[in-house]
PyMOL Python script that loads the backbone (N, CA, C, O; Angstrom):
from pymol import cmd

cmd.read_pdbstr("""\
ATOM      1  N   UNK A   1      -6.161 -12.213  52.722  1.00  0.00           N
ATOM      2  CA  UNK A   1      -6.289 -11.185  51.716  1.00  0.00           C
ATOM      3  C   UNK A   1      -5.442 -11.578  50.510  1.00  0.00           C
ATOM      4  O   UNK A   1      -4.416 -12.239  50.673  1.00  0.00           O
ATOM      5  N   UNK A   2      -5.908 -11.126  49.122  1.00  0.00           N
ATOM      6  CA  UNK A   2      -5.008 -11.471  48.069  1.00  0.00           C
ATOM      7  C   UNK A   2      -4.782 -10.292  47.501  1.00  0.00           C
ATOM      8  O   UNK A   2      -5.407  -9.255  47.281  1.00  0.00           O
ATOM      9  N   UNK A   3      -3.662 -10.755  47.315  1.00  0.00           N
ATOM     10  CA  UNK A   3      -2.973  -9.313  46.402  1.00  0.00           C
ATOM     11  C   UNK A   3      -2.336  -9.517  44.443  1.00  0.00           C
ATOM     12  O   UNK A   3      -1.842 -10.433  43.784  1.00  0.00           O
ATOM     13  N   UNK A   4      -2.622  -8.483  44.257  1.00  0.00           N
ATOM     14  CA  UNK A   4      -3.277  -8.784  42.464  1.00  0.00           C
ATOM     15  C   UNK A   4      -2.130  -7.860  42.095  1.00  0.00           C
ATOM     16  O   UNK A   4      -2.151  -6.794  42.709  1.00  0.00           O
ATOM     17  N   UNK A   5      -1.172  -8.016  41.264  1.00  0.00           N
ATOM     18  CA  UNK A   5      -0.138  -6.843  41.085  1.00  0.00           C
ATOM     19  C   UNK A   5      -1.388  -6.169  39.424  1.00  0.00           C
ATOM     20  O   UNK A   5      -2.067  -6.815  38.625  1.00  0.00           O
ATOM     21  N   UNK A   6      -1.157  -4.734  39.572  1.00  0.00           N
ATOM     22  CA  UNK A   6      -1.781  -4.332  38.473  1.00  0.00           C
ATOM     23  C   UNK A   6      -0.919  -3.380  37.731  1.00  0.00           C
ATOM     24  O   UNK A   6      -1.298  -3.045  36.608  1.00  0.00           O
ATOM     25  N   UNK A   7      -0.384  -3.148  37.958  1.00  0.00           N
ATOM     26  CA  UNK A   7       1.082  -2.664  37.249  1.00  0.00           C
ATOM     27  C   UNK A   7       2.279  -2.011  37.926  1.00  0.00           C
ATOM     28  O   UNK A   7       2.226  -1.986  39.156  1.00  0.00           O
ATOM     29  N   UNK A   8       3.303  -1.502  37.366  1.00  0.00           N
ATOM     30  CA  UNK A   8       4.412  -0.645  37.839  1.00  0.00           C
ATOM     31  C   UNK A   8       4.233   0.312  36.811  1.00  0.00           C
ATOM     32  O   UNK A   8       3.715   0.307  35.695  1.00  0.00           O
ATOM     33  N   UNK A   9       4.990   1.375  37.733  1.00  0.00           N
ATOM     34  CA  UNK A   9       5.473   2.976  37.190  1.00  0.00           C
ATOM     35  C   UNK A   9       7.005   3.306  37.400  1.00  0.00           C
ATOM     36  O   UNK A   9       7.414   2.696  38.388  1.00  0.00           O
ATOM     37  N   UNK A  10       7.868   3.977  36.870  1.00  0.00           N
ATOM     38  CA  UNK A  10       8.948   4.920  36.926  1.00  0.00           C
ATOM     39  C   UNK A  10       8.705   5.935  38.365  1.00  0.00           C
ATOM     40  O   UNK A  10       7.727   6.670  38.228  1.00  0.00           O
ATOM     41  N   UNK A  11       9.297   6.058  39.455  1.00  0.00           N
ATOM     42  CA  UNK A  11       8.818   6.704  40.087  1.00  0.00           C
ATOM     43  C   UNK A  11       9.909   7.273  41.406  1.00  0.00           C
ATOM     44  O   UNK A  11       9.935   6.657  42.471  1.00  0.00           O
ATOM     45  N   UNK A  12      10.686   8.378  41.197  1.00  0.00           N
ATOM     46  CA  UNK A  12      12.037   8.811  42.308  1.00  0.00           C
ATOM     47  C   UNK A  12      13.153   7.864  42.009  1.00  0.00           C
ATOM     48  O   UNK A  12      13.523   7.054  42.859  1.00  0.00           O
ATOM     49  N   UNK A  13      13.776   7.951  40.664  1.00  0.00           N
ATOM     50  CA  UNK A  13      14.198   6.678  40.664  1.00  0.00           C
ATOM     51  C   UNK A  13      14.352   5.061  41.039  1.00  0.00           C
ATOM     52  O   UNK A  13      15.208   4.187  41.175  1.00  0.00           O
ATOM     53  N   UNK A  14      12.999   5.270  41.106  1.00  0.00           N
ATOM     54  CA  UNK A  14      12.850   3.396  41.511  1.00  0.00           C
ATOM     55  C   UNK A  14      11.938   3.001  40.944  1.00  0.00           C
ATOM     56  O   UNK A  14      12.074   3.471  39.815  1.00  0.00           O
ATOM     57  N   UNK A  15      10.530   2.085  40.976  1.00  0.00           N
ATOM     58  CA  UNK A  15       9.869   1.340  40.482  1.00  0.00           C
ATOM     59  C   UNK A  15       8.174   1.601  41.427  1.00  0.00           C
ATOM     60  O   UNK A  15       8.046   1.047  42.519  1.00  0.00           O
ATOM     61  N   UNK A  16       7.358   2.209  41.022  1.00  0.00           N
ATOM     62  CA  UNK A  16       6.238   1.734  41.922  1.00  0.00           C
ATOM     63  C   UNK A  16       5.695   0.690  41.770  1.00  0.00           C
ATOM     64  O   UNK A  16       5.776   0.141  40.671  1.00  0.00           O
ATOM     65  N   UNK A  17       4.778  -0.068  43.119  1.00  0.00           N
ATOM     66  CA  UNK A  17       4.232  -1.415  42.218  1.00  0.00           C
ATOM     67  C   UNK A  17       3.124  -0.926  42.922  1.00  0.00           C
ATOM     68  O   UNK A  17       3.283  -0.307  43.973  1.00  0.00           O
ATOM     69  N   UNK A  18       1.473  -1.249  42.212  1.00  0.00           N
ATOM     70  CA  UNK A  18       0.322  -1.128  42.052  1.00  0.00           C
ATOM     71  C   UNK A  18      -0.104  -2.122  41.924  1.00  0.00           C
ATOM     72  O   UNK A  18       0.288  -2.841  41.004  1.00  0.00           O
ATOM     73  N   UNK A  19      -1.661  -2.778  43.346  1.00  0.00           N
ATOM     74  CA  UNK A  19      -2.009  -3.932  43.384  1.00  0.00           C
ATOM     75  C   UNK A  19      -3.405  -3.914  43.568  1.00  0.00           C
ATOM     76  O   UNK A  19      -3.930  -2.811  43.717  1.00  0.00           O
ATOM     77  N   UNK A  20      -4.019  -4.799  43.583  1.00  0.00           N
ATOM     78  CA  UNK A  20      -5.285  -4.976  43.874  1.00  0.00           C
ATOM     79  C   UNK A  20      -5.597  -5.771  45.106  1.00  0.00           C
ATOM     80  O   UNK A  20      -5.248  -6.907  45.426  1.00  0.00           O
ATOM     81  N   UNK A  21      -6.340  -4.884  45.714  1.00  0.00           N
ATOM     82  CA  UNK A  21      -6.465  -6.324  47.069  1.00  0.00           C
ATOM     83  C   UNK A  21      -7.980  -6.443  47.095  1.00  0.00           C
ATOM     84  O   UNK A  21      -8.906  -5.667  46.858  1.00  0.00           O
ATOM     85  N   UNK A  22      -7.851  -8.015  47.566  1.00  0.00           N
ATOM     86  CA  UNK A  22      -9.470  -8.727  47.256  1.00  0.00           C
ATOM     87  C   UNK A  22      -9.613  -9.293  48.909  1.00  0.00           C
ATOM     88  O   UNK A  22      -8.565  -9.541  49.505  1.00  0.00           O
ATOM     89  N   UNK A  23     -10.999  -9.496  49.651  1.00  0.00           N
ATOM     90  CA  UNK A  23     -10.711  -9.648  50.519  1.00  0.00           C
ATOM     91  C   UNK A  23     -12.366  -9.503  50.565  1.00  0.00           C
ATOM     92  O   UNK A  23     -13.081  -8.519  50.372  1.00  0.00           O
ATOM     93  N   UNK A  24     -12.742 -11.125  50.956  1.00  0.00           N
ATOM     94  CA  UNK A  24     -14.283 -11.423  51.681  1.00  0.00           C
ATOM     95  C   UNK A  24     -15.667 -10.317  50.403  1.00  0.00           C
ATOM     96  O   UNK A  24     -16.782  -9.856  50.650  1.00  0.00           O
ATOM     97  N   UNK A  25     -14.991 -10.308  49.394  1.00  0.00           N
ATOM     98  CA  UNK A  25     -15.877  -9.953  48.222  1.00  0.00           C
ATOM     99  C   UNK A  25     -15.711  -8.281  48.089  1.00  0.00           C
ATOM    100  O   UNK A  25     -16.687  -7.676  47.647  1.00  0.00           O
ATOM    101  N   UNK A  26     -14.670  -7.619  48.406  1.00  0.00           N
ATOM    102  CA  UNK A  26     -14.593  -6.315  48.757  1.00  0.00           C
ATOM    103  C   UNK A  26     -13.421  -5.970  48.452  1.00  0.00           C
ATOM    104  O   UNK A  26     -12.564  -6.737  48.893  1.00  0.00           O
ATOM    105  N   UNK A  27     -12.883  -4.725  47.602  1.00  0.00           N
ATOM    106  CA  UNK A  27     -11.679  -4.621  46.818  1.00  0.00           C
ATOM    107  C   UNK A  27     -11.407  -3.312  47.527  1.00  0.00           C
ATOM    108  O   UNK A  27     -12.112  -2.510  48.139  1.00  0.00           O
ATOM    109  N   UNK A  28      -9.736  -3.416  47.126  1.00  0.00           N
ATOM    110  CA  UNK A  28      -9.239  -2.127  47.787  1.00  0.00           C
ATOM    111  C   UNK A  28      -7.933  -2.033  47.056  1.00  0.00           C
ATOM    112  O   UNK A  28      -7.781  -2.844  46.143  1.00  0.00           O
ATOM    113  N   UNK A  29      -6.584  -0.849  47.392  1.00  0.00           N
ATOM    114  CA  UNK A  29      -5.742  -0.937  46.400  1.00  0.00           C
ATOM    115  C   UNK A  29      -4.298  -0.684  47.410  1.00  0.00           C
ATOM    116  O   UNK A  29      -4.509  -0.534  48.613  1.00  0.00           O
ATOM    117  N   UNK A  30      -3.128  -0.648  47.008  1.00  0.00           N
ATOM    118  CA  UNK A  30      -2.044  -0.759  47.904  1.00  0.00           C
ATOM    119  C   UNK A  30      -1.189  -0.352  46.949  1.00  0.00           C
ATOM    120  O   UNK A  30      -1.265  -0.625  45.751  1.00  0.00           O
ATOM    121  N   UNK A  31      -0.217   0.427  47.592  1.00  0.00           N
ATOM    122  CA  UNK A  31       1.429   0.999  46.044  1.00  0.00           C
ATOM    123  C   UNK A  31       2.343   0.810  47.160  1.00  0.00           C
ATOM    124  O   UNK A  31       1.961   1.003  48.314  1.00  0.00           O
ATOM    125  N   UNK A  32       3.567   0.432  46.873  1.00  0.00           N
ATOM    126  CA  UNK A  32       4.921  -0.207  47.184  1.00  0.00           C
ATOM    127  C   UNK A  32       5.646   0.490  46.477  1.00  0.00           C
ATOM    128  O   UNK A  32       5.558   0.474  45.249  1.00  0.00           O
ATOM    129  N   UNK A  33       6.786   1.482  47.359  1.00  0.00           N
ATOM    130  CA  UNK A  33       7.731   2.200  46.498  1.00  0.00           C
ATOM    131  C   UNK A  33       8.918   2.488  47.394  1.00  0.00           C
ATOM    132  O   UNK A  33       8.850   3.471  48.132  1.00  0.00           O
ATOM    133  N   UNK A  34      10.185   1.591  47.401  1.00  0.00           N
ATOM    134  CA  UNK A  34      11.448   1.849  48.010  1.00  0.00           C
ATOM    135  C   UNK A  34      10.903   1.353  49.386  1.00  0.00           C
ATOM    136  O   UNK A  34      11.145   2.136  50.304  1.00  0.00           O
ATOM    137  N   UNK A  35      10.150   0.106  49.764  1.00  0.00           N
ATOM    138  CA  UNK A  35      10.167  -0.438  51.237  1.00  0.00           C
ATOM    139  C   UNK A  35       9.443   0.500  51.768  1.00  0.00           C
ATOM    140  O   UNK A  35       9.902   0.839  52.859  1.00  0.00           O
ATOM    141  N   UNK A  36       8.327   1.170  51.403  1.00  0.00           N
ATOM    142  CA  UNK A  36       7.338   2.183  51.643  1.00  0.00           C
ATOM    143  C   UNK A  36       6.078   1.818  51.346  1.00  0.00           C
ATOM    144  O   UNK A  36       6.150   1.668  50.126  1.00  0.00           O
ATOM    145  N   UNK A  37       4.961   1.573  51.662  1.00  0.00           N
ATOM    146  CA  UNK A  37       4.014   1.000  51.221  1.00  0.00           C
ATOM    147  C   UNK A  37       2.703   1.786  51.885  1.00  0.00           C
ATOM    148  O   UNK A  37       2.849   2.138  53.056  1.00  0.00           O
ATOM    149  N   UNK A  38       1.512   2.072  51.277  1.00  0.00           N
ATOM    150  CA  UNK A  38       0.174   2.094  51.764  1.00  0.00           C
ATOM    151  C   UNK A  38      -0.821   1.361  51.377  1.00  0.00           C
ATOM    152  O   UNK A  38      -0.718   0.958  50.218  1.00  0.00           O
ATOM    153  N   UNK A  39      -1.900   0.999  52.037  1.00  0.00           N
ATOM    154  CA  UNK A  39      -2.804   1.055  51.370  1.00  0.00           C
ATOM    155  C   UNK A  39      -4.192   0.985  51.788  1.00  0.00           C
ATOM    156  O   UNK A  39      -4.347   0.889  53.005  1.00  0.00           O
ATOM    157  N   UNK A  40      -5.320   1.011  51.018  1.00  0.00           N
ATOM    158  CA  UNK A  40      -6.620   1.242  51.498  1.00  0.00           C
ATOM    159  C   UNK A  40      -7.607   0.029  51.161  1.00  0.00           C
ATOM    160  O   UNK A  40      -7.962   0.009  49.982  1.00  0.00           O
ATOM    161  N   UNK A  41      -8.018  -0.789  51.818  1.00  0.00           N
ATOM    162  CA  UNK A  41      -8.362  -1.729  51.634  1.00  0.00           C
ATOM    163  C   UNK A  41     -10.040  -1.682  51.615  1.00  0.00           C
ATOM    164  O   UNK A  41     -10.423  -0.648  52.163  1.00  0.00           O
ATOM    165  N   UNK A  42     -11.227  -2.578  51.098  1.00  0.00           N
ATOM    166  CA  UNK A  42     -12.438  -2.091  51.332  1.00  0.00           C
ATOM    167  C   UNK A  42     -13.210  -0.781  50.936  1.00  0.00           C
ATOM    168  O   UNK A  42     -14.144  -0.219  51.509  1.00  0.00           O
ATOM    169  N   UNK A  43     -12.550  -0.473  49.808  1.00  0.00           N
ATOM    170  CA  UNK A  43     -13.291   0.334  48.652  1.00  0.00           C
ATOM    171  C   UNK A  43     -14.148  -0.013  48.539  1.00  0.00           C
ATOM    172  O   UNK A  43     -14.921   0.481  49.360  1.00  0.00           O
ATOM    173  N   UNK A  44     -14.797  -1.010  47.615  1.00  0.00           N
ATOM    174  CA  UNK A  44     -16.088  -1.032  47.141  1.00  0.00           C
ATOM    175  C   UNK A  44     -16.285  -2.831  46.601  1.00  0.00           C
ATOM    176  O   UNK A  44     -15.471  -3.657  46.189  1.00  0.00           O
ATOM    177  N   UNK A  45     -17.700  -2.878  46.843  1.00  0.00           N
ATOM    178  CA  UNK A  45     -17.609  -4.660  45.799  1.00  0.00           C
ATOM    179  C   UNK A  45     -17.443  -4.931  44.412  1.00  0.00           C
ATOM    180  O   UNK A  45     -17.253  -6.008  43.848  1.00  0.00           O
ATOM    181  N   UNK A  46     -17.551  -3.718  43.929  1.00  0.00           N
ATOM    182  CA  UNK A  46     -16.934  -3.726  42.759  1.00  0.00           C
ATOM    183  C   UNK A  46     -15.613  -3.752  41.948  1.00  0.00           C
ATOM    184  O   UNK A  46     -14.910  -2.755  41.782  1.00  0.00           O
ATOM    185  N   UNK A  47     -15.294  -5.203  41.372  1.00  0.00           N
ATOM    186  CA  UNK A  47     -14.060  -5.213  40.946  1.00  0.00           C
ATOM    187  C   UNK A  47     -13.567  -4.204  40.228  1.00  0.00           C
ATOM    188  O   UNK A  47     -12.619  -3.465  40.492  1.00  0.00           O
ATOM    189  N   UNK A  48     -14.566  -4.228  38.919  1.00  0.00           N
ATOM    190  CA  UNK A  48     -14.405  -3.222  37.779  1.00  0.00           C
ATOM    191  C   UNK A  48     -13.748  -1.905  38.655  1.00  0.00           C
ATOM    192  O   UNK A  48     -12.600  -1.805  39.089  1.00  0.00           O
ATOM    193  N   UNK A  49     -14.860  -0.945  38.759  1.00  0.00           N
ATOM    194  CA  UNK A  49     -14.236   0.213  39.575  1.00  0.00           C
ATOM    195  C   UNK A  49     -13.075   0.203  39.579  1.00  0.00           C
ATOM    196  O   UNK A  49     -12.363   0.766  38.748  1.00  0.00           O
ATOM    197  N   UNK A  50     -12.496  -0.820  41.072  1.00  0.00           N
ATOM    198  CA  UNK A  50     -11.482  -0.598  41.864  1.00  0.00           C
ATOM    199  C   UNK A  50     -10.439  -0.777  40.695  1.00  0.00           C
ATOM    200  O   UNK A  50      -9.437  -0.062  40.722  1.00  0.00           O
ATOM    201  N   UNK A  51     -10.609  -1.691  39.663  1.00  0.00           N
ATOM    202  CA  UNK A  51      -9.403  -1.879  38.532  1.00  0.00           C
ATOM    203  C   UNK A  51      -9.252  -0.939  38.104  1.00  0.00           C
ATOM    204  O   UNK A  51      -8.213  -0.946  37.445  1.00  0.00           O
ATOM    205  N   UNK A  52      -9.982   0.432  38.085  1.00  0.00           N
ATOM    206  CA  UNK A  52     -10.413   1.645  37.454  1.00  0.00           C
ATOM    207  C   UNK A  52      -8.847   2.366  38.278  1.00  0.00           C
ATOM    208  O   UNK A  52      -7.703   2.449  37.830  1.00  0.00           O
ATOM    209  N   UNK A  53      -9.390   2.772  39.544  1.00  0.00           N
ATOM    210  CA  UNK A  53      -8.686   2.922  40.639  1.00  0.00           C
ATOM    211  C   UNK A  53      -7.828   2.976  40.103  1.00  0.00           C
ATOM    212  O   UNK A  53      -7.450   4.096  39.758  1.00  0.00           O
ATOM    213  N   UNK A  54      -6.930   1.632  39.683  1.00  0.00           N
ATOM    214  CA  UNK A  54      -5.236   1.092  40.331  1.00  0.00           C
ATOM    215  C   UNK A  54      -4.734   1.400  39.316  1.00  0.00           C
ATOM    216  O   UNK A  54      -3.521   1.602  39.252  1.00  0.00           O
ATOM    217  N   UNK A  55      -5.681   1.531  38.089  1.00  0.00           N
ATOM    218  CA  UNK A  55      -5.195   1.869  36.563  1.00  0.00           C
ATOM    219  C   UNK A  55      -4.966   3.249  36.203  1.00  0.00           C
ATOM    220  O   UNK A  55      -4.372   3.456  35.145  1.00  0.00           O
ATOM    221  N   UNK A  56      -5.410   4.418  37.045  1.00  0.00           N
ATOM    222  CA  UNK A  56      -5.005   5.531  37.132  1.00  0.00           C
ATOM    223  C   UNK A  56      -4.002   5.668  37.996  1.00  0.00           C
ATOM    224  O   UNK A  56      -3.152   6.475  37.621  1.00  0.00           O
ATOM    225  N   UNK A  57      -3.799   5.137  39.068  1.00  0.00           N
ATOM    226  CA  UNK A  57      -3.013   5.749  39.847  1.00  0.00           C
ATOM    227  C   UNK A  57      -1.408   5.364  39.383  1.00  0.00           C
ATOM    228  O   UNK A  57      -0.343   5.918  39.653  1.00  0.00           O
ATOM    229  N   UNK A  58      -1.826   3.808  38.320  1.00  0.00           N
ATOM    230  CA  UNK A  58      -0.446   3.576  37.748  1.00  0.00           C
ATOM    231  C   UNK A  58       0.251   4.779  36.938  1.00  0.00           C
ATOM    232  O   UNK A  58       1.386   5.252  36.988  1.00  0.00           O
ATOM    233  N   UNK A  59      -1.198   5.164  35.963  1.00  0.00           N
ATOM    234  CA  UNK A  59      -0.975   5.901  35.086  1.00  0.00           C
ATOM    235  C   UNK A  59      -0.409   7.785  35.704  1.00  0.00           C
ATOM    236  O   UNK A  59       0.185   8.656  35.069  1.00  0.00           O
ATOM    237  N   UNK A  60      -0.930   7.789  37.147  1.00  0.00           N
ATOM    238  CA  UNK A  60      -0.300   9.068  37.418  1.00  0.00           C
ATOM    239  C   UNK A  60       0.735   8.607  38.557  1.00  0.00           C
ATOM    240  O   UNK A  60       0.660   9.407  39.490  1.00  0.00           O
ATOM    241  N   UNK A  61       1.523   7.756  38.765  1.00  0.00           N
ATOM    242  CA  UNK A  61       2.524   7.472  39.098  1.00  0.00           C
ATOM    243  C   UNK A  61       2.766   7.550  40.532  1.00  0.00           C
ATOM    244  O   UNK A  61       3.847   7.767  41.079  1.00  0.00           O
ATOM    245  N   UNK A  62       1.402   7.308  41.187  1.00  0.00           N
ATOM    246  CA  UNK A  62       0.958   7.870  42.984  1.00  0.00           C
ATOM    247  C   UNK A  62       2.020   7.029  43.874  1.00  0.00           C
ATOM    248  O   UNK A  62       2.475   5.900  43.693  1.00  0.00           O
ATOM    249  N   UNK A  63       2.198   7.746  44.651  1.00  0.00           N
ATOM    250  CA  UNK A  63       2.909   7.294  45.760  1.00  0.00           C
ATOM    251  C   UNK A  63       2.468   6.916  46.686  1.00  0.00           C
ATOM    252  O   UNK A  63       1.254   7.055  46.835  1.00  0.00           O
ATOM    253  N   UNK A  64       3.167   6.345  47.596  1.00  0.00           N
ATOM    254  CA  UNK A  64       2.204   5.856  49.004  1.00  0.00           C
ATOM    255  C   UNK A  64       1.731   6.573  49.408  1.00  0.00           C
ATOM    256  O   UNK A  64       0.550   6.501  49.747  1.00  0.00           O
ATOM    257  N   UNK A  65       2.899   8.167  49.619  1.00  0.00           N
ATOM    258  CA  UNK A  65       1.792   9.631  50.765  1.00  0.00           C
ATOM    259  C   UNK A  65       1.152  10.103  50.366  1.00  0.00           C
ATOM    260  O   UNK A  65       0.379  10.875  50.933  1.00  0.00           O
ATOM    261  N   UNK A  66       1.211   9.719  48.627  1.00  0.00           N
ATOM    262  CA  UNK A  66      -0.243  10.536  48.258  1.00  0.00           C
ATOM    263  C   UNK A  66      -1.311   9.522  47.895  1.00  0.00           C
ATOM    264  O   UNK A  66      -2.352   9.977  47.420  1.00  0.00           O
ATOM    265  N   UNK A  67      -1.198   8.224  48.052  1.00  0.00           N
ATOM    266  CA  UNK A  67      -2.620   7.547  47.903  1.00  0.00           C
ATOM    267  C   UNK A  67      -3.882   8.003  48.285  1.00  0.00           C
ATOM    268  O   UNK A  67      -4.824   8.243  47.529  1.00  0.00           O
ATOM    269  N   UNK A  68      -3.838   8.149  49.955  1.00  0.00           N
ATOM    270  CA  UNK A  68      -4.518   8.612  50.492  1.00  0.00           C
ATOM    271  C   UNK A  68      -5.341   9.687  49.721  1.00  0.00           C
ATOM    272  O   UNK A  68      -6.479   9.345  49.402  1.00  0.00           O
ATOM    273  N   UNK A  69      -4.989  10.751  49.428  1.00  0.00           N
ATOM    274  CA  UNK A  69      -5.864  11.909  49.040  1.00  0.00           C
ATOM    275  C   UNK A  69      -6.504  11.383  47.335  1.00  0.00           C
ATOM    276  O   UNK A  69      -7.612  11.620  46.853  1.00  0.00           O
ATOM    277  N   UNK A  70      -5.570  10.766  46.844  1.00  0.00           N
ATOM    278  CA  UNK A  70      -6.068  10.337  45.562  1.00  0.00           C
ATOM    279  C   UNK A  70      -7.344   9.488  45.742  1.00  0.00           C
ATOM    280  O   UNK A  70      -8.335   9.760  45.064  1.00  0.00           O
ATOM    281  N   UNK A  71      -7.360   8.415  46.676  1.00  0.00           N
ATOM    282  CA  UNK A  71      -8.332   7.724  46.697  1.00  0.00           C
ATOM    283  C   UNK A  71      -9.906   8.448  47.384  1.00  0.00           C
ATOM    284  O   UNK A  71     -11.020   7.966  47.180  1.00  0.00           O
ATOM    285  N   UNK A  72      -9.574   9.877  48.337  1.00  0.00           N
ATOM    286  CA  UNK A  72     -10.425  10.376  48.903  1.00  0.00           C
ATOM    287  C   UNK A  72     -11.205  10.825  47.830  1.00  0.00           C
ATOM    288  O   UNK A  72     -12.431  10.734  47.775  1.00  0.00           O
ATOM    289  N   UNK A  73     -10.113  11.551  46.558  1.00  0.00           N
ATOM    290  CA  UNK A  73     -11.576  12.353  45.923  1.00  0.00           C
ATOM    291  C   UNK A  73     -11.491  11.479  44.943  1.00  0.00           C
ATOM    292  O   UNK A  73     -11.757  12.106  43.917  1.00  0.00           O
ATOM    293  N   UNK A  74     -11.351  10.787  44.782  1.00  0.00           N
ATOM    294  CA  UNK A  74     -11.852   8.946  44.179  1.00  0.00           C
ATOM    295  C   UNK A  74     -13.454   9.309  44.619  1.00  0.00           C
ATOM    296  O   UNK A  74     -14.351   9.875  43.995  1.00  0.00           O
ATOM    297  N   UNK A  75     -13.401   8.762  45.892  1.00  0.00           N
ATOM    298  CA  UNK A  75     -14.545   8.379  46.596  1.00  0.00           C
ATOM    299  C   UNK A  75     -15.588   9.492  46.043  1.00  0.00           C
ATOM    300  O   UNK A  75     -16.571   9.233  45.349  1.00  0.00           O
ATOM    301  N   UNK A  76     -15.243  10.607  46.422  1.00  0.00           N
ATOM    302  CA  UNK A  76     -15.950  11.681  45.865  1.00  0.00           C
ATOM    303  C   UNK A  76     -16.582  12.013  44.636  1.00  0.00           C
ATOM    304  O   UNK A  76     -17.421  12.873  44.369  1.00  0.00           O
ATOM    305  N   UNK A  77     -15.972  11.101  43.897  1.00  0.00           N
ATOM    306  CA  UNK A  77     -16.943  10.966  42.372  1.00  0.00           C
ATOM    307  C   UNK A  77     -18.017  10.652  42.136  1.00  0.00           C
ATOM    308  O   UNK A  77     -18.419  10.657  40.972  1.00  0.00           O
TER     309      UNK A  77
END
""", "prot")
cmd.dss("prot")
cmd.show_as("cartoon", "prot")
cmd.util.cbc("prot")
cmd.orient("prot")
C-alpha cells in the first residue's frame, strides 16, 4: 500500500496528518494525530474524489474518531 501525505491541520494542540492511500487501483484515506491513527482504505477507483475526501477533512480538521462518520456520509452523497 502507498501512502500520499495530503496535508496537516492544527488540531488538540498537536498536528493532524492527512494521507492518501493507493492500493491495487483503489483509494482510501487515513489521519494520524498524537500516535492515534485511522483509516479507511478502498473508497473508490477514483483518485480525484478520494483527493476530494482528504481535502476536506484537512480543511475540517477530522480526527481519527471521527473519520469514520465523516467518511460514512461521504459515501452517502
Amino acid at each position: 500500500m502507498r501512502k500520499l501525505l495530503m496535508g496537516e491541520a492544527p488540531c488538540l494542540a498537536s498536528r493532524a496528518r492527512y494521507y492518501l492511500l493507493e492500493e491495487a487501483g483503489s483509494y482510501g484515506v487515513q489521519v494520524e494525530l498524537k500516535g492515534e491513527e485511522a483509516s479507511v482504505p478502498d473508497l473508490s477507483p477514483s483518485r480525484r474524489r478520494v483527493e476530494a475526501l482528504a481535502a476536506a477533512l484537512v480543511r475540517g480538521a477530522v480526527t481519527p474518531v471521527g473519520l469514520r462518520d465523516v467518511v460514512d456520509d461521504w459515501l452517502l452523497e
